[in-house]
C-alpha positions as a printed Julia matrix, in Angstrom:
114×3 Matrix{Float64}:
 168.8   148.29   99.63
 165.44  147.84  101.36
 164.98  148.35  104.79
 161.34  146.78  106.64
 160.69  148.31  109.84
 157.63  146.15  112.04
 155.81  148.42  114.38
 152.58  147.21  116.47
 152.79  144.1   118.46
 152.0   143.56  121.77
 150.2   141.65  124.2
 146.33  141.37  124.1
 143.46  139.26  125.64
 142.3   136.73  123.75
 139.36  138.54  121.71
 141.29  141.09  121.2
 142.63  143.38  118.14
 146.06  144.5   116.6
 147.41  146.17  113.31
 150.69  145.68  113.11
 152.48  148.03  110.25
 155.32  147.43  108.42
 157.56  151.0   106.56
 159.6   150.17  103.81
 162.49  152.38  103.62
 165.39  152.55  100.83
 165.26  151.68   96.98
 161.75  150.26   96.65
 159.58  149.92   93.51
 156.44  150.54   93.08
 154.55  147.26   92.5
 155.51  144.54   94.16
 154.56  142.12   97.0
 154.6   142.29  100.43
 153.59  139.9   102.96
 152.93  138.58  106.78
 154.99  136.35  108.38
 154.78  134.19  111.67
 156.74  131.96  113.06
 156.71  130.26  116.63
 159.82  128.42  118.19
 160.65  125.37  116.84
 157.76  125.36  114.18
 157.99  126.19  110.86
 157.19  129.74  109.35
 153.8   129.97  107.95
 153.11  132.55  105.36
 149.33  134.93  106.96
 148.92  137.47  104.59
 150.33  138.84  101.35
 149.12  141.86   98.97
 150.36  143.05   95.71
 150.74  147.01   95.94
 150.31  147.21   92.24
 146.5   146.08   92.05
 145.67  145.38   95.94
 145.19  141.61   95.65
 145.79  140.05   98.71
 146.17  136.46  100.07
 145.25  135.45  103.42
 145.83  131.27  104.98
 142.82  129.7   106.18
 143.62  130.45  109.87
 142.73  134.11  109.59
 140.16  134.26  106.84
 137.48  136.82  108.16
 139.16  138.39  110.99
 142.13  140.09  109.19
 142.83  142.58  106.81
 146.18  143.16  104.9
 146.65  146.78  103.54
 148.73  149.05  102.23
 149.29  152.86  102.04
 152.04  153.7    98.85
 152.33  157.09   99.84
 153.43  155.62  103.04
 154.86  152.82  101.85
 154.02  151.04  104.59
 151.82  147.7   104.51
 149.26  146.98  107.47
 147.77  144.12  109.29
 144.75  144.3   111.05
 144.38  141.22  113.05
 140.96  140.65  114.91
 139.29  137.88  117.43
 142.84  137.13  118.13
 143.3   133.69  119.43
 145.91  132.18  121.93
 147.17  130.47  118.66
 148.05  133.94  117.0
 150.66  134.45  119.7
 153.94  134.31  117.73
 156.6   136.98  116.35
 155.26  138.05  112.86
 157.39  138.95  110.45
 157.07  141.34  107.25
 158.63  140.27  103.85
 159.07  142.31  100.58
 159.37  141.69   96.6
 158.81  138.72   94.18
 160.48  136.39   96.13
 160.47  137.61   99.88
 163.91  139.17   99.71
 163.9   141.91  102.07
 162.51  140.9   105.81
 161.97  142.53  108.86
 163.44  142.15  112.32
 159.41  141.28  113.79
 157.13  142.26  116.01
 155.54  139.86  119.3
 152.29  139.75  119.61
 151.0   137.72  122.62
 147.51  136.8   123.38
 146.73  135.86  126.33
């Protein structure tokens, strides 16, 4: 099994940066999708970031087009978010998600911008 481990959230002031990492632990393959997560209470989850560790291609929504960066180290296996200019809207629990259909998640990580 696959285990996702979110590391990096926190509170920030509005402005602000994070990079919130995410280790994959277990059976994992080599090429396959990871992504960022975020959803706030009582609204749906909205999808931030993906990448495909195979070739790097990444996906971001609209919301955080040029002020965040989705990475990933395969030695590592870890995947990163850098998050910049954070907003009072980015305050949420974020949420990492592995393989061709999302089927290993994390636990999440807050991040609060105040």
């Amino acid at each position: 099994d696959v285990q996702l481990v979110e590391s990096g959230g926190g509170s920030v002031q509005a402005g602000g940066s994070l990079r919130l990492s995410c280790a994959a632990s277990g059976y994992t393959v080599s090429s396959t999708r990871m992504g960022w997560f975020r959803q706030a209470p009582g609204k749906e989850r909205e999808g931030v970031a993906s990448i495909y560790t195979g070739d790097s291609s990444t996906w971001y929504v609209d919301s955080v087009k040029g002020r965040t960066t989705i990475s990933r180290d395969n030695a590592k296996d870890t995947v990163y978010l850098q998050v910049n200019s954070l907003k009072s809207e980015d305050t949420t629990q974020y949420y990492c998600a592995r393989g061709s259909m999302y089927e290993y998640w994390g636990q999440g990580t807050q991040v609060t911008v105040s």
